[in-house]
N, C-alpha and C positions, 0 to 999 in steps of 0.2 A: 203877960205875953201878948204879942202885936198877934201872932198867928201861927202859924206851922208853914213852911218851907220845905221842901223835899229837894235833894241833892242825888244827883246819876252821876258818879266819878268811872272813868274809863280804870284808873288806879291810886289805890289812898294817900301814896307818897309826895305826890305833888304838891309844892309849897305854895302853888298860883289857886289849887284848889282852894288850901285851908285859908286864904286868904278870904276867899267868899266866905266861907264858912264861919268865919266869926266876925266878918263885919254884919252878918244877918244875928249873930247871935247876940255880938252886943248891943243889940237896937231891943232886942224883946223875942225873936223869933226862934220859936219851940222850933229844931230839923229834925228830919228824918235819912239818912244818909245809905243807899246804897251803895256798893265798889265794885268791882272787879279787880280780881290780884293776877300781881305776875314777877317774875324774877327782873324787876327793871326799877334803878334807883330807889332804895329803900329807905332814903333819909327820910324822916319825920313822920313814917307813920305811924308812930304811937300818940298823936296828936290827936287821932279823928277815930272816933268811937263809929262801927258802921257794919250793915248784913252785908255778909259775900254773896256776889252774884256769879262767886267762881271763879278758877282761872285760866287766864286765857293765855296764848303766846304773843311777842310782842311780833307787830308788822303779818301777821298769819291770817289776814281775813277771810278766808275760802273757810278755814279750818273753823271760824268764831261760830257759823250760821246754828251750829247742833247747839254749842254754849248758850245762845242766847234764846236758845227754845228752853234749856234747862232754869235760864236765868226769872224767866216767865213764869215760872209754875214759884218760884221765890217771890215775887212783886206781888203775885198776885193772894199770898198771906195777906197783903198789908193794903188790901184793895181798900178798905173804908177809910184809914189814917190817910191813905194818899188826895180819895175823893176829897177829904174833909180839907186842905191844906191850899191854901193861898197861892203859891209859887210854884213850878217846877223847875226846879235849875240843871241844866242836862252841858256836859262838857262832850264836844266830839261828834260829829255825824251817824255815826252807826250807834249810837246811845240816845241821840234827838230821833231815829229813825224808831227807837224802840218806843221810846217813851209815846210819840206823835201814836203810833198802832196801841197801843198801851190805852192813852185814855182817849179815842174813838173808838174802841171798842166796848168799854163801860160809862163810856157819855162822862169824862171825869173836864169840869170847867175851870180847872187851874189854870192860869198863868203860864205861858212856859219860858222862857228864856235860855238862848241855844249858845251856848262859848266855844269861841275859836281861837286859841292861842298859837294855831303857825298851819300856814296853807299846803297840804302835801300834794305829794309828787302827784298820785293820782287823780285831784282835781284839774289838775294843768296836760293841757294838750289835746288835739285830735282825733284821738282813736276814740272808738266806739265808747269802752271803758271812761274816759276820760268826758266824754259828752253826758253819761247816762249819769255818775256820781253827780256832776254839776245841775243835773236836772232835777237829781235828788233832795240835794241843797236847796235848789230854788224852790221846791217843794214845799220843805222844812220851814222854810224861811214863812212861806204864806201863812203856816199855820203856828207860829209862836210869836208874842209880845214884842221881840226884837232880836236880833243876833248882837252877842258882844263881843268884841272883836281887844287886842292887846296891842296892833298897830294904828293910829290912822293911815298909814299905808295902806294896809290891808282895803281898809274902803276906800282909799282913791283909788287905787289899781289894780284891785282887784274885784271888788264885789262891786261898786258902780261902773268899771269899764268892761270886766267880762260877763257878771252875771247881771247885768240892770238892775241892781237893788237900790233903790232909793235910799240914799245916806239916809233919812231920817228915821230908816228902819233899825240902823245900823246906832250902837252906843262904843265909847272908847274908852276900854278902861285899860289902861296899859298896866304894865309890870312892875308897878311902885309896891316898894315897902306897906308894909299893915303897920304905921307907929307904936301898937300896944304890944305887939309882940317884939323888937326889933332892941336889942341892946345896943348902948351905942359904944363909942373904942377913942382915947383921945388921939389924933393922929394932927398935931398942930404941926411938928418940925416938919421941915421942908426940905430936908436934906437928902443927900444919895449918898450913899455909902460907896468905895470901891464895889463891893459886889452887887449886882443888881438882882435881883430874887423877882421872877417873874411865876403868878401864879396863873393856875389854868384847872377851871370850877367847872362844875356841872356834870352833864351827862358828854361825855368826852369821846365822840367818834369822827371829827375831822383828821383823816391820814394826814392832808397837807400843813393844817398847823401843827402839827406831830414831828412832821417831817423839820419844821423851819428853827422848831424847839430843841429837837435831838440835835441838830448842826450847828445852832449856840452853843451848847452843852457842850460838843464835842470839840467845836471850836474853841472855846475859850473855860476851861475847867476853872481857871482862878477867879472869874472876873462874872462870870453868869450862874443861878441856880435857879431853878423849877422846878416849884412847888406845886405840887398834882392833888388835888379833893374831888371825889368823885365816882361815878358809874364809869367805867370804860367799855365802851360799843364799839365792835368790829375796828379797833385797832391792830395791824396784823401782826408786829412788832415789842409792842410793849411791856413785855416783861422781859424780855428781852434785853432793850434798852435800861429799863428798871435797874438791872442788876448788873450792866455793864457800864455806866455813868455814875460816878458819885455826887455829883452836883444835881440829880433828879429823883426827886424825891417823893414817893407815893405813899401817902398816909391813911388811904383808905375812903368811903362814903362820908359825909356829914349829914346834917340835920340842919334845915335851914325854915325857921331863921336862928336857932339855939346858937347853931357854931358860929355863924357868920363875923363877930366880935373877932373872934380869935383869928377864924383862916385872913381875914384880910388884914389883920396886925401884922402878919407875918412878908407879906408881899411890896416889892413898889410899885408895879405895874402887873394890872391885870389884862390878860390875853379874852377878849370877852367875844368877838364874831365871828363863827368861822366860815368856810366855805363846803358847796356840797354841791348832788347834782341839780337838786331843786331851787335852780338860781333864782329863783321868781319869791319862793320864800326867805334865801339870805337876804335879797334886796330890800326887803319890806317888813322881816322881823324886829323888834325890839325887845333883848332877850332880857332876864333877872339881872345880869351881872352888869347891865348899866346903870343900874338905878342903884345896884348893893357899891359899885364902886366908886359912885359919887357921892352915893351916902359916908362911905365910908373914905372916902378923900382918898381915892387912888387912883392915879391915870389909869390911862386904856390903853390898848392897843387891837383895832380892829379891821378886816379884811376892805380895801376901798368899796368895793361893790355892794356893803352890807346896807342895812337900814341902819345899824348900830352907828355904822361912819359919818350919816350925816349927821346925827345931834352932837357925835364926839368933833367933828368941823366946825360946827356951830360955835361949839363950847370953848374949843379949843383947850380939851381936858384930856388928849390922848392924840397917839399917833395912826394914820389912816394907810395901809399899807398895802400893797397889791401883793397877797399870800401866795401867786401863782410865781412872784419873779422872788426865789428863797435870795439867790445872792443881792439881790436889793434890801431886803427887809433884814436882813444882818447885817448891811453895812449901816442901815437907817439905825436901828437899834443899838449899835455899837456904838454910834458916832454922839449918841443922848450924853451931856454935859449936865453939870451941877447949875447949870444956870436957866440951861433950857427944860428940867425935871421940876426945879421951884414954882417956875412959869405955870408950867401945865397943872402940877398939883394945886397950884392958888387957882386957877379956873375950875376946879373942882368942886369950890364952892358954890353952892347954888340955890335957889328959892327953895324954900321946905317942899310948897307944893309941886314942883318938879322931881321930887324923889319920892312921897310918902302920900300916898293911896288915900287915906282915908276919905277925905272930901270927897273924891269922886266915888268911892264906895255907897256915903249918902246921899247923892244926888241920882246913882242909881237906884237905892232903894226907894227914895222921892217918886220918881217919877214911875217903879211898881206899884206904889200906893195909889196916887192916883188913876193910874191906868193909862198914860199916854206918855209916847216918848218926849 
């Protein structure tokens, strides 16, 4: 064993978690893993063996503050396994806030390192609230190894132009595939079939691509199906819709990366950006499904204003669509040919290291070892 590594998960399910979590493990490093649970995307947690630190409700911060005094009297069993461990890996601000009170309180000299996979509403903006979180951040940031971030977006526009962090505080591990875990799926023809199958992964709470999906469906019964894997979030609609379309099809959560093989066999285009009020994090997100759907050779289709839109322009492996104009993106979509489908899926192809993590996995634990970014 290299050492002990301690992991702060806000929740187990997370497949961006378990992704750290076994690139430390297959390098040599003994974890120690705490969570926090809660009724929000369940796929894959029976991956990650871990103490509950309880559970909490999802988006309820006021309500968390008693939780994580509960959470405390839990950590603090395992005060000497922590002192004694190389690394702290803490996902989330109000989990880096813990940890940071955590070990200045018993003088603990780990390493910390703080991950941010998507900038919320509450960092952005004006108001008092919105200034104090950010100062909070800046806070955190002084006192841990570095932040790691899953855009470089994220630190051009955000952390270097609003908070002054120095990029080179700042590491970029984006939202590539783990290779040892990742089945792969032969997907060579290039063909489109009459009916077009469009899926739509993840934690699923954009009304408006909802909105643009229902009105294909309903538009066109013979010629369009969607295919739904997934958590559904505050969708107002959807079962609704569920059971009054037959071309829409809901098969419940997956487990990613086990299912991932199958759900994108199944699809030709995946619906991968959507939009929300946190325009500042659409813009600058780079979510899973662009990297699963390149890996897995399937165009895209993403909202113009996304982060997603620029590398899917770049690539010219999907179409870039303004999600707020619906009769635009259904005629754009309807109008997709056999010729211009072939097109996009052969751009799908792409350098290994544009889709599958692992190198930048060791280069991050590299430069842990050492101690400097």
């Amino acid at each position: 064993m290299i050492g002990k590594i301690v992991f702060f998960l806000p929740v187990p399910s997370q497949p961006r978690y378990h992704k750290r979590i076994k690139a430390f493990e297959n390098v040599g490093y003994n974890n120690l893993i705490f969570s926090f649970e809660r009724d929000y995307f369940k796929g894959g947690k029976s991956n990650v063996s871990y103490t509950s630190l309880g559970k909490i409700d999802h988006g309820k911060y006021v309500n968390r503050i008693l939780k994580y005094f509960k959470a405390f009297t839990v950590v603090m069993a395992f005060k000497k396994e922590i002192k004694d461990s190389e690394i702290i890996y803490v996902f989330g601000l109000d989990l880096a806030i813990f940890v940071i009170i955590f070990t200045n309180l018993f003088k603990v000299k780990s390493k910390i390192v703080y991950e941010v996979g998507d900038i919320r509403s509450i960092m952005i903006g004006r108001k008092i609230k919105n200034k104090v979180m950010r100062f909070l951040e800046r806070k955190v940031i002084s006192k841990v190894e570095f932040v790691t971030v899953t855009s470089p977006y994220f630190v051009e526009e955000y952390y270097s132009n609003i908070q002054k962090i120095k990029s080179s505080k700042c590491f970029v591990l984006e939202n590539k595939l783990y290779d040892s875990s990742t089945k792969s799926v032969s997907r060579e023809s290039l063909e489109l079939t009459e009916t077009l199958t469009i899926g739509l992964f993840g934690v699923i709470r954009c009304q408006q691509s909802w909105e643009i999906l229902c009105k294909l469906a309903e538009s066109f019964p013979s010629k369009i199906k969607i295919y739904i894997r997934g958590y559904i979030l505050g969708i107002s609609n959807f079962e609704e819709k569920i059971s009054e379309l037959a071309n829409m099809n809901y098969e419940g959560e997956y487990t990613s990366p086990h299912d991932l093989a199958d759900i994108y066999s199944k699809i030709d285009i995946c619906w991968i950006a959507n939009v929300s009020d946190n325009k500042l994090n659409t813009k600058l997100a780079l979510p899973n499904r662009l990297y699963e759907s390149l890996y897995y050779r399937v165009p895209m289709v993403a909202h113009v204003e996304s982060g997603a839109a620029k590398r899917i322009a770049e690539l010219e492996a999907g179409w870039v669509l303004d999600f707020y104009n619906i009769k635009h993106c259904i005629e754009k979509i309807m109008a997709i040919n056999a010729q211009e489908y072939s097109i996009k899926k052969r751009n799908t192809l792409v350098p290994k290291e544009k889709i599958i993590g692992n190198d930048d996995h060791s280069i991050l634990i590299n430069k842990l070892k050492v101690g400097h970014i």
